[in-house]
C-alpha positions in Angstrom: 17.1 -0.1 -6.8 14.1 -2.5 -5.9 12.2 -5.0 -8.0 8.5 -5.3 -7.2 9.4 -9.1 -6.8 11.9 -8.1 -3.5 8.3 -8.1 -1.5 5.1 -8.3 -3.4 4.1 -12.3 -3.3 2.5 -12.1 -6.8 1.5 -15.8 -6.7 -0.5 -15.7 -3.1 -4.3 -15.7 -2.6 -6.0 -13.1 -0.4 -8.8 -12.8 0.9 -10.8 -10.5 -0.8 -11.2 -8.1 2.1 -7.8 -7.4 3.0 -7.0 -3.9 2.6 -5.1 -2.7 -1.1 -2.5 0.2 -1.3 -3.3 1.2 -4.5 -0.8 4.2 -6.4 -0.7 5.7 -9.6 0.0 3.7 -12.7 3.8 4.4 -13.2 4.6 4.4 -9.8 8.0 1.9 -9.1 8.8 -0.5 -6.3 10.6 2.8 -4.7 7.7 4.7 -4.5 5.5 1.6 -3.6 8.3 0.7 -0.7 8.0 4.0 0.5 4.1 3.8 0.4 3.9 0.4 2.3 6.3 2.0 5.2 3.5 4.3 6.0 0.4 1.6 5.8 2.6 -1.0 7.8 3.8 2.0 10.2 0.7 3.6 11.1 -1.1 0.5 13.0 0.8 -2.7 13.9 -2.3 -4.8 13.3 -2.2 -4.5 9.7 0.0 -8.1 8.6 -1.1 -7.8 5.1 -2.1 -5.8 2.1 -2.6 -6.1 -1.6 -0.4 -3.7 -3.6 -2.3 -2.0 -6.7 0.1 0.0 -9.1 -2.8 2.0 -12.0 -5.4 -1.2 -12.1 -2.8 -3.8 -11.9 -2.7 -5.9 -8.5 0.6 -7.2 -8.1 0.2 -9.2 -4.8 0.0 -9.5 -1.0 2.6 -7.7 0.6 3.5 -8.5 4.1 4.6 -6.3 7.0 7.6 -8.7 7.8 8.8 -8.7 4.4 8.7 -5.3 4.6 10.2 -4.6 7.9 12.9 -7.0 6.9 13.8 -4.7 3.8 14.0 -1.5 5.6 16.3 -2.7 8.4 18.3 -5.1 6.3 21.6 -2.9 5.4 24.4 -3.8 3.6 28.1 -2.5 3.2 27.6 -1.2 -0.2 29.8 1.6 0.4 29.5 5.6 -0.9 25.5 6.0 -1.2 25.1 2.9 0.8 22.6 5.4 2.8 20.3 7.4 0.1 17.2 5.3 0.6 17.7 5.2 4.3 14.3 5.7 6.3 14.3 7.4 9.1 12.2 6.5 12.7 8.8 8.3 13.3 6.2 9.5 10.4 6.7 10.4 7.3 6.4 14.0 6.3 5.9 13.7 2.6 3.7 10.3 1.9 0.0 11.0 2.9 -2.9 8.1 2.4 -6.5 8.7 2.4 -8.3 5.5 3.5 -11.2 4.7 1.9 -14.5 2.0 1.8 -17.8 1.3 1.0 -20.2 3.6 3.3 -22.9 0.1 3.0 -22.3 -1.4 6.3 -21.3 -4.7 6.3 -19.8 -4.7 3.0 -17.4 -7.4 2.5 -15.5 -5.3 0.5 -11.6 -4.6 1.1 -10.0 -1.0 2.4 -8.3 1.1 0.1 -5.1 2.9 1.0 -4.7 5.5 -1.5 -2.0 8.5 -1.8 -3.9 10.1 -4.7 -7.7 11.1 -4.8 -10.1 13.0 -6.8 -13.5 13.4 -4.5 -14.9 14.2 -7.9 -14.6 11.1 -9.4 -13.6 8.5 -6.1 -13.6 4.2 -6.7 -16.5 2.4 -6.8 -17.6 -0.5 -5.0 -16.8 -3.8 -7.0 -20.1 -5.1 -4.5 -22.1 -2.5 -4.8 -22.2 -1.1 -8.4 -22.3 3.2 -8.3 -21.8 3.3 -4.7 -18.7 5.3 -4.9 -15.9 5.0 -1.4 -16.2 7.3 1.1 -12.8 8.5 3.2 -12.5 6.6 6.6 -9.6 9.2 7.7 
């Protein structure tokens, strides 16, 4: 099992802009890994995010740290292969991408995997101006 700490850098400053994968409060470095495969996976321009679990932002979280975790395999023996990922996209884990429809707005990207177009994030810029889905 994974602890947040194997690849979120809690103490780093971001820029503000950079893009969060945020999850549902709850969610464990498992579920987060499994999150940041996709994000890092679908465009190889993407170097670094900022990983939000509920409200709390851990960190930056950086595609070589994560690459590094995925292909790094050890010789644990029996289950040594249960959280194995496989090439290609992932079936199960889904984002919507969202940001601020002002143009211009310096505010950052969010990668989400759950979403209520009822009640979406607002932008921390633009008070009331809730996101809008850029895929």
């Amino acid at each position: 099992m994974r602890n947040f700490q194997d690849f979120v850098t809690a103490a780093e400053q971001t820029d503000p802009r950079t893009p969060q994968v945020v999850l549902p409060a709850g969610s464990g470095p498992d579920v987060a890994m499994d999150a940041l495969v996709v994000v890092f996976g679908d465009r190889d321009d993407r170097s670094t995010v900022r990983l939000v679990v509920g409200e709390v932002e851990l960190g930056a979280v950086h595609r070589d740290t994560v690459l590094d975790l995925v292909w790094t395999t050890t010789k644990s023996g029996l289950g040594e292969g249960d959280n194995l990922w496989l090439p290609g996209a992932s079936t199960s884990a889904r984002y919507v991408e969202l940001a601020c429809p002002v143009p211009g707005c310096p505010s950052s990207h969010k990668f989400v995997f759950t979403y209520d177009e009822d009640d979406p994030p607002t932008c921390s810029v633009h008070p009331g101006t809730p996101f809008q889905r850029v895929t």
